[in-house]
Residue, then its C-alpha position, 0 to 999 in steps of 0.5 A: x870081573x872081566x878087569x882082573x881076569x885079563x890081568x891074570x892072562x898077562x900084559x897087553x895094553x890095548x887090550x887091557x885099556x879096551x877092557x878097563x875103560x869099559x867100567x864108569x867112571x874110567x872112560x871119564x879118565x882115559x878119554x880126558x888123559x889118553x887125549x893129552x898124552x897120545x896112543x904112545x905104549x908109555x902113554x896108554x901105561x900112564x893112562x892105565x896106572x891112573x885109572x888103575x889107582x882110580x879103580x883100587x880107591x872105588x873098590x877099597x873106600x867107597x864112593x864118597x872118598x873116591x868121588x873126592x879123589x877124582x875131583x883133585x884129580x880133574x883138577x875141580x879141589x885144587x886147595x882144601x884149608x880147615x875152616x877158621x872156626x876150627x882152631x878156635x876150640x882146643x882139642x876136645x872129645x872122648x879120644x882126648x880123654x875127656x869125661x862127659x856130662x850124663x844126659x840130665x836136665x840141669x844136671x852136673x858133673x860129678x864133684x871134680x878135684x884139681x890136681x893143681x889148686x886154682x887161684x880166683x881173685x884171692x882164693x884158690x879152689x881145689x873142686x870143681x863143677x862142669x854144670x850143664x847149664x853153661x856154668x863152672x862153679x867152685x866148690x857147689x854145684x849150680x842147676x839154675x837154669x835163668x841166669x842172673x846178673x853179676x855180681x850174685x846177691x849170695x856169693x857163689x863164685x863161678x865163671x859163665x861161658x854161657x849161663x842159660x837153660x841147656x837140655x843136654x837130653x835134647x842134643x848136645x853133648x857137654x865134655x871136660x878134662x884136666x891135663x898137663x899134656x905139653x901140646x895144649x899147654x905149649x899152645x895155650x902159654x902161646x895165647x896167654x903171652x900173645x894177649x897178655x905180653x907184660x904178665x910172664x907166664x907158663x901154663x903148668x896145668x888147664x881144664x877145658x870144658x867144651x859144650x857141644x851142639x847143646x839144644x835148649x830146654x823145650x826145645x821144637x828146633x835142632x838148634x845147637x851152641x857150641x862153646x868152651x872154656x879154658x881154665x889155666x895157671x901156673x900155680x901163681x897167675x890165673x886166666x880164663x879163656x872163653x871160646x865161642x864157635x858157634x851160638x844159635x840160641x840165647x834161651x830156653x822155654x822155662x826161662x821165657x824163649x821161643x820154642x821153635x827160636x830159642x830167642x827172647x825171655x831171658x837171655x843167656x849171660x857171659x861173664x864170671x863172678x869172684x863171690x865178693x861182690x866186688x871183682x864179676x864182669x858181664x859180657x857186653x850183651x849178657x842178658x840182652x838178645x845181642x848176646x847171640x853176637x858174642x861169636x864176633x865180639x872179643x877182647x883180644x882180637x879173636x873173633x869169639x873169644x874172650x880172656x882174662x886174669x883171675x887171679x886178681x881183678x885184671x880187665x884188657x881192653x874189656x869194652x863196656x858198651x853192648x853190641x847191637x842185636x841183630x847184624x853187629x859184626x864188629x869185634x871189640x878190642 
């Protein structure tokens, strides 16, 4: 390039600024700075050392980067803020080192053993299923793809993020861990005694399941839900965290839904069962269309999420009404 061939033959700064604001975009650079600054040797150097910096990001990173780069130059992005809904979720992925969930309709995990037993209203559970259709069962797998009310006629204990037919074939993607990793612990023992204050508590160990743009069975659109739940104790004191990103869709085609919505039929349902009949929670909605607002209903102030003690029956602030249908925005507490 005609640029780096003047740079071999040595410094000469108007000559050099002729040459390298030939190239777009630098012209841009060196009209709106060479204007402010004046014709001054220090300013034309200034000048030059920006479009120079300009000319080095197009040549390394390409042009989405740079194009971002000029923009916070000319003053265009003055702030970028993460989005609210991004610390919603907890860190989750393959780099977390999360297992994942074969492409299978109405499949499972493989059979999870806790390294840390889970106490569930009296009992502690030592294995565990991620089940594709929005459920973590003790000790069996789950594969119904309709969702039923709580409390179950036959006693399965599990807890429900969002029970209702996913087809992880069609999209999505479905990851789980295990982990003691002090960051996530130190931030989920934040939460816990932030909604929670009168119940001391450290967590010493927590799963987190995270259901990623999950499609629905049948599905004729690209509709996705994302969603999550976190399982977390001491070894005495139990709770559930369930986190609502983003839901598009409330049912699948088998279960009575749209194909092209993934709306009416059946709905998806939100909740946990203990399997004694007597300690479940529906989330208000659960099997109704208002399901779909769940993303900004909470029990704890937090617009998507939803928390409990488990250990034994301990309901905070739980609403018992259901949310309307369609623009309901308001978060219960």
């Amino acid at each position: 390039m005609r640029v780096i061939r003047r740079l071999r033959m040595g410094w000469e700064p108007h000559f050099f600024a002729a040459e390298l604001t030939s190239v777009p975009p630098f012209s841009l650079f060196w009209g709106s700075f060479h204007s402010e600054i004046g014709t001054k040797p220090e300013g034309e150097f200034v000048c030059l050392f920006v479009c120079l910096f300009v000319f080095t990001v197009f040549a390394g990173i390409g042009m989405k980067s740079s194009f971002v780069f000029l923009l916070l130059m000319s003053g265009v992005v003055v702030n970028i803020e993460p989005t609210p809904e991004a610390a919603l979720l907890y860190p989750y992925g393959l780099d977390k080192g999360d297992s994942k969930n074969p492409k299978l309709d109405d499949g499972t995990s493989k059979r999870v053993v806790l390294s840390v037993p889970f106490s569930f209203y009296g009992k502690e559970y030592e294995t565990l299923y991620v089940n594709n259709n929005g459920v973590i069962s003790f000790d069996t797998p789950v594969k119904q793809y309709t969702p039923d009310p709580f409390p179950l006629a036959d006693g399965r204990p599990f807890v429900a993020p969002y029970w209702g037919d996913v087809d992880n074939v069609l999209g999505g993607e479905i990851f789980y861990r295990q982990t003691t990793d002090p960051a996530l612990l130190k931030l989920i023992t934040q939460h816990i005694n932030q909604y929670f204050p009168s119940i001391p508590f450290t967590a010493t160990w927590a799963f987190v399941a995270t259901w990623d743009h999950v499609a629905y069975y049948d599905s004729r659109s690209n509709k996705g839900n994302t969603f999550q739940a976190a399982l977390t104790t001491n070894t005495k004191t139990s709770f559930v965290i369930l986190n609502y990103k983003d839901i598009q869709w409330t049912t699948g085609v088998a279960s009575g839904g749209d194909p092209k919505t993934g709306l009416g039929g059946t709905p998806a349902h939100a909740g946990f069962n203990s399997g004694d009949e007597t300690n479940y929670y529906n989330i208000p909605g659960s099997r109704t269309d208002a399901i779909i607002n769940i993303t900004t209903t909470s029990n704890v102030n937090v617009p998507g999420r939803w928390v409990f003690q488990v250990n034994e029956l301990e309901l905070i602030g739980v609403p018992t009404e259901v949310p309307h249908a369609a623009a309901d925005k308001r978060c219960w507490l």
